[in-house]
Short mmCIF file of the C-alpha atoms (twelve columns), coordinates in Angstrom:
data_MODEL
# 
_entry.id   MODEL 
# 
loop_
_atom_site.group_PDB 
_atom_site.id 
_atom_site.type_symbol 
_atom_site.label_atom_id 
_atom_site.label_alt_id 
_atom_site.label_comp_id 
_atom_site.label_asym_id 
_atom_site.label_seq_id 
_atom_site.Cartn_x 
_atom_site.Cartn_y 
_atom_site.Cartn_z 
_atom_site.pdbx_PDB_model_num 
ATOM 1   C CA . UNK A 1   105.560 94.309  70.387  1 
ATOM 2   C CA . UNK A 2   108.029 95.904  72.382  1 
ATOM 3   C CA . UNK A 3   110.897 97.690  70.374  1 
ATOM 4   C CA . UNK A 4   114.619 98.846  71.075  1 
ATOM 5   C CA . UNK A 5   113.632 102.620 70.778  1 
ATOM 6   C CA . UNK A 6   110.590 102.265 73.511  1 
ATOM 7   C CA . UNK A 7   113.112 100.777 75.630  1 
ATOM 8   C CA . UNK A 8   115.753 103.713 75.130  1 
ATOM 9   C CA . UNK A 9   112.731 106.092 74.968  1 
ATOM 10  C CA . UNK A 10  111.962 104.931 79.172  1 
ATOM 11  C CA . UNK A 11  108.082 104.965 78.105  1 
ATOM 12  C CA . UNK A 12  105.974 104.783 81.612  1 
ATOM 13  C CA . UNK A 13  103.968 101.425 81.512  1 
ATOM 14  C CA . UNK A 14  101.047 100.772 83.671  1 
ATOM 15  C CA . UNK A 15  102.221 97.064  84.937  1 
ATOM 16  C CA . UNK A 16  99.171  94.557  86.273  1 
ATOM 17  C CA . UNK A 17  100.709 92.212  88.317  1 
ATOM 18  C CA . UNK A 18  98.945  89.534  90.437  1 
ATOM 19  C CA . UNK A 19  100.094 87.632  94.165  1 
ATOM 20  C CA . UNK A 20  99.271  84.672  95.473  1 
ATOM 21  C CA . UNK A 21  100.463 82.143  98.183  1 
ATOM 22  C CA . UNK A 22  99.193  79.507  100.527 1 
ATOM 23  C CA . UNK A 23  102.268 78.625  102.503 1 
ATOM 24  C CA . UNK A 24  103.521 79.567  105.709 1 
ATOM 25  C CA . UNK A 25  101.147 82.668  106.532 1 
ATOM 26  C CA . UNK A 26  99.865  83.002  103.032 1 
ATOM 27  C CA . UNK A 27  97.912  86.584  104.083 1 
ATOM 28  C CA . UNK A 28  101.473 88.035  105.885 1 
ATOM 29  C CA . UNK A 29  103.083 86.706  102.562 1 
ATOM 30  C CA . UNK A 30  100.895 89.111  99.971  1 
ATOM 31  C CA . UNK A 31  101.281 92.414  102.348 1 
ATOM 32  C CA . UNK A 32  104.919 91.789  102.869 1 
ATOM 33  C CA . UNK A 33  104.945 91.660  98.642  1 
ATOM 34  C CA . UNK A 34  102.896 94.508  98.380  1 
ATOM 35  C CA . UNK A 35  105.034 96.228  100.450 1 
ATOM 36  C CA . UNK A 36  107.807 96.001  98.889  1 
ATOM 37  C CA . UNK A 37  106.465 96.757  95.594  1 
ATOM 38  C CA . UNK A 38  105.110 100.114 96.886  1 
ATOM 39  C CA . UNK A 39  108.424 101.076 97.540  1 
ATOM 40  C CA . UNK A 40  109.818 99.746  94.468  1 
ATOM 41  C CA . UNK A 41  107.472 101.317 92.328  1 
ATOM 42  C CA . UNK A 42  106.047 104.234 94.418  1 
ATOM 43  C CA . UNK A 43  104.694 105.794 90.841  1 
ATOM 44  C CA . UNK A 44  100.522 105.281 91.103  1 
ATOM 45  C CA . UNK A 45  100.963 102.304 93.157  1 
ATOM 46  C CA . UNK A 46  97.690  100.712 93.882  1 
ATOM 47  C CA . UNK A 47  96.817  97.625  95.903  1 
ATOM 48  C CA . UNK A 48  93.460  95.624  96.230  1 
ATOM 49  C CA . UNK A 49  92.475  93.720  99.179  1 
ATOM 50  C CA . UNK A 50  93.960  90.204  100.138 1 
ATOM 51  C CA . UNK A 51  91.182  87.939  98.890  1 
ATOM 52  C CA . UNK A 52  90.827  84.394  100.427 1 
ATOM 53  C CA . UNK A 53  90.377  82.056  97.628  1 
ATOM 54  C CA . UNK A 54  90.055  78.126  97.105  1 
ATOM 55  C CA . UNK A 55  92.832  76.211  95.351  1 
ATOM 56  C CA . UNK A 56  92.009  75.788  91.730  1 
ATOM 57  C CA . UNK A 57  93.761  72.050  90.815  1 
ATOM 58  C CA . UNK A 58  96.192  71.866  92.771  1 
ATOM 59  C CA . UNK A 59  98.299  68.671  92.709  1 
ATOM 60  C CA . UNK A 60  97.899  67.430  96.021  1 
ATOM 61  C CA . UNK A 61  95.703  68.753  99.156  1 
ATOM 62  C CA . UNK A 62  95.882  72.347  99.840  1 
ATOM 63  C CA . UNK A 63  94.831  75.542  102.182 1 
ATOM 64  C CA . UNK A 64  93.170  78.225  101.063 1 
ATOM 65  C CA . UNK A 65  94.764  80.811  98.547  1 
ATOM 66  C CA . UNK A 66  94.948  84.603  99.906  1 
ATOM 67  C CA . UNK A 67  95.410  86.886  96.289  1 
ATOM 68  C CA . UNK A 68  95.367  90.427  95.493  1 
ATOM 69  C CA . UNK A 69  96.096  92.829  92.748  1 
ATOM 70  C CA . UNK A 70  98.763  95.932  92.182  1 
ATOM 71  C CA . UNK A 71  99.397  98.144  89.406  1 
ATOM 72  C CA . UNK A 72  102.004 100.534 89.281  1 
ATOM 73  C CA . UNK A 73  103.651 102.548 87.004  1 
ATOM 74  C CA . UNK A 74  107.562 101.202 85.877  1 
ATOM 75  C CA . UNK A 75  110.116 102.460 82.471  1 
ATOM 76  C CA . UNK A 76  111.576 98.842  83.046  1 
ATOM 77  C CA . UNK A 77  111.214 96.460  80.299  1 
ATOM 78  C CA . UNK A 78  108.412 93.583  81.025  1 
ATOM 79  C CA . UNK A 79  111.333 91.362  80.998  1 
ATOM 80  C CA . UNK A 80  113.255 93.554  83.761  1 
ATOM 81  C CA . UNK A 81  110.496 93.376  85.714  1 
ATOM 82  C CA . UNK A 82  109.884 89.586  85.646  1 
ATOM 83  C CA . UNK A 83  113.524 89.213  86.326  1 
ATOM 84  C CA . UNK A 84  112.658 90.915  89.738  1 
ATOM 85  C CA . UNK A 85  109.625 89.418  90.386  1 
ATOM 86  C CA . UNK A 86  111.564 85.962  90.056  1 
ATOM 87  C CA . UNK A 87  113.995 87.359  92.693  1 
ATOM 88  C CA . UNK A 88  111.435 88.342  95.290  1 
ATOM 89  C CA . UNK A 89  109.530 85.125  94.870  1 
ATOM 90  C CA . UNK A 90  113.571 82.759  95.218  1 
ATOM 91  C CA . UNK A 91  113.874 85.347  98.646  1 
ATOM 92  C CA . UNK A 92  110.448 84.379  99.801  1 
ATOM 93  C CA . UNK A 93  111.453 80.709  99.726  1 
ATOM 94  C CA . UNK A 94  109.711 79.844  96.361  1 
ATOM 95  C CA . UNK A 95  112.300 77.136  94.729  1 
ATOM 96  C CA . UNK A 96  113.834 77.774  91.614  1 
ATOM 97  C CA . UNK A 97  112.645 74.422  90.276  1 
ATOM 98  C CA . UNK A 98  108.547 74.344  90.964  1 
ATOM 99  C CA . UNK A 99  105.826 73.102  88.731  1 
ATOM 100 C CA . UNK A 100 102.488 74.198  87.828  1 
ATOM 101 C CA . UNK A 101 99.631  73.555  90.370  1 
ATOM 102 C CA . UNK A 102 101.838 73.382  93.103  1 
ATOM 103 C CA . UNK A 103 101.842 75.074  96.761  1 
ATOM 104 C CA . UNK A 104 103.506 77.857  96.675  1 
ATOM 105 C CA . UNK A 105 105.327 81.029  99.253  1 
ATOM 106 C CA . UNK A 106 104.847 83.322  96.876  1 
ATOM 107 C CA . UNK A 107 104.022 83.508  93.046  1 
ATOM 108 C CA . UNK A 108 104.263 86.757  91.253  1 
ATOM 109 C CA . UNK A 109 102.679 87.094  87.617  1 
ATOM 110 C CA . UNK A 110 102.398 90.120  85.508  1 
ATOM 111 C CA . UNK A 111 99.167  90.197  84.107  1 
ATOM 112 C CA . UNK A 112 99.492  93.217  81.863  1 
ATOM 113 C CA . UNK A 113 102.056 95.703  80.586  1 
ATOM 114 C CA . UNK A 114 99.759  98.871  79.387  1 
ATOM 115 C CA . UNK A 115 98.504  97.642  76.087  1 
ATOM 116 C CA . UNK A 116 101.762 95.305  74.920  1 
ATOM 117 C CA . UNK A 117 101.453 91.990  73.503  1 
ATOM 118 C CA . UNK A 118 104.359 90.193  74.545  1 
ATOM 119 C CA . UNK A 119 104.847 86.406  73.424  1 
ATOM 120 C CA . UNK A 120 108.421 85.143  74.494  1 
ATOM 121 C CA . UNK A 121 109.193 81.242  75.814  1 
ATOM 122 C CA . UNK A 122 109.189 82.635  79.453  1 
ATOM 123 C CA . UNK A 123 106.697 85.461  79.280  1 
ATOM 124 C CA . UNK A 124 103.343 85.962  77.966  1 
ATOM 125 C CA . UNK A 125 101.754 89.267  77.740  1 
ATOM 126 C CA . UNK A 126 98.871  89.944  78.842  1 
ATOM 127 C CA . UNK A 127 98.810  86.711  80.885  1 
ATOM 128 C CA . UNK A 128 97.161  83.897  78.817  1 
ATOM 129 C CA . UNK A 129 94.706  82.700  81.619  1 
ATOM 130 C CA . UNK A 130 94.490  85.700  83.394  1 
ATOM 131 C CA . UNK A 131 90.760  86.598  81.977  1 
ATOM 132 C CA . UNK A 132 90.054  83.126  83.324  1 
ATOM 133 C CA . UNK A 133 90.554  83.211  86.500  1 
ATOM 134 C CA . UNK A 134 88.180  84.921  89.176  1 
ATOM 135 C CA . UNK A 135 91.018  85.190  91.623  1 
ATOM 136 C CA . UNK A 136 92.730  87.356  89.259  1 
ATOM 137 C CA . UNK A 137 89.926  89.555  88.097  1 
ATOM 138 C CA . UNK A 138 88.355  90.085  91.185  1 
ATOM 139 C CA . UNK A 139 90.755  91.987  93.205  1 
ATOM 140 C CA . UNK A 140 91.555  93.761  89.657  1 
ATOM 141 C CA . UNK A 141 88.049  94.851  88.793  1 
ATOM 142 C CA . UNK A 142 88.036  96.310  92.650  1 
ATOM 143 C CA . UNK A 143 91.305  98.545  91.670  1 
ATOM 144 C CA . UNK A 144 90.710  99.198  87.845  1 
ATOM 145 C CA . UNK A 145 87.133  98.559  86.944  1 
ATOM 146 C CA . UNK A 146 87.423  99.767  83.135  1 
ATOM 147 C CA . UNK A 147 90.531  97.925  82.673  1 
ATOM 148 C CA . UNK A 148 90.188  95.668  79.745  1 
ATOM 149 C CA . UNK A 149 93.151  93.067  78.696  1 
ATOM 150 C CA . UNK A 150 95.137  93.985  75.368  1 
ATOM 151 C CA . UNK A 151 93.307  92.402  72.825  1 
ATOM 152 C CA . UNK A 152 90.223  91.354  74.275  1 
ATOM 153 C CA . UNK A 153 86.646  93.416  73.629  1 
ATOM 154 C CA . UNK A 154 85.053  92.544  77.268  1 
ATOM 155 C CA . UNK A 155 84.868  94.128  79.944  1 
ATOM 156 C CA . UNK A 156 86.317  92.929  83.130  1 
ATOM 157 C CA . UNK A 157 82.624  92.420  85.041  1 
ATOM 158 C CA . UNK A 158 81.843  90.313  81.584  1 
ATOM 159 C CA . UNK A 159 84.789  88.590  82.012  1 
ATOM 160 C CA . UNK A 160 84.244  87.821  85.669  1 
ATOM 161 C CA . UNK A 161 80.896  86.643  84.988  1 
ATOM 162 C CA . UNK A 162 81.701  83.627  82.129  1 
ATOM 163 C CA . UNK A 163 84.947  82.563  84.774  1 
ATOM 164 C CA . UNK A 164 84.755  79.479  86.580  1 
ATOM 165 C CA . UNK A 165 82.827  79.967  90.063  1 
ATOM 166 C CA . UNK A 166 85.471  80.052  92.895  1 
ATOM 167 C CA . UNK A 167 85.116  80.200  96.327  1 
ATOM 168 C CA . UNK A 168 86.350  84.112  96.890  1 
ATOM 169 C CA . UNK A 169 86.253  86.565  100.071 1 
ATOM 170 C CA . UNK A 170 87.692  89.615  101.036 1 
ATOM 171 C CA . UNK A 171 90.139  88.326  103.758 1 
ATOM 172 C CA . UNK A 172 89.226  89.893  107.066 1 
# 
């Protein structure tokens, strides 16, 4: 768990943090993200490609997903961070009020922070589902192929391989 002193101490993290949209321009969406979390967090940013991915139950009728992957290096505290990523996804038009499975501008999740295990009400470190979902670990295993979630004794190709199948592409 994170402590007071690591806070005060401005320890580097290696953040994991996952996009996704499929409204209005989903692709344009993710790069304009990515974009501005390269200049946000300049520090070993990395970005995958924008995948094109199906819609994994969504509520009602939906187009296609586009995802990616960044990691980046940050001395904010997980919750810092998902304070901003909260931000950028209210100025991208996501309402504040949304439910699961729904269409969305923009959603932002951190995946992982380094090796913490964070368990809070509104944050869940490293992502619960994350080693789940294909559109996740795809675009991650492209950017950090020994990565391996806090935790958890597979690899990330393992991982990909028991997921759900999903409809996935690079998007061209």
């Amino acid at each position: 768990m994170l402590d007071e002193k690591q806070l005060r101490d401005k320890i580097e993290y290696s953040a994991v943090i996952a996009l996704g949209s499929n409204l209005h321009n989903p692709r344009a969406q993710i790069n304009k993200a990515i974009g501005l979390l390269s200049s946000e967090y300049p520090a070993c940013f990395c970005a995958s490609s924008v995948y094109r991915t199906a819609p994994v139950k969504m509520r009602d009728a939906s187009e296609d997903f586009a995802n990616a992957v960044v990691t980046f290096k940050t001395t904010r505290s997980p919750q810092q961070l998902l304070t901003q990523l909260r931000a950028m996804e209210r100025d991208a038009g996501r309402p504040w009020q949304h439910g699961p499975n729904e269409a969305r501008i923009l959603d932002l999740d951190i995946i992982a922070y380094g090796d913490l295990m964070v368990h809070q009400e509104n944050l869940s470190i490293p992502h619960p589902r994350a080693h789940q979902r294909q559109f996740v670990m795809v675009p991650l295993l492209e950017i950090c192929p020994d990565f391996r979630f806090p935790g958890m004794d597979q690899s990330l190709p393992a991982l990909v391989n028991q997921a759900p199948a999903l409809r996935l592409e690079k998007w061209r």
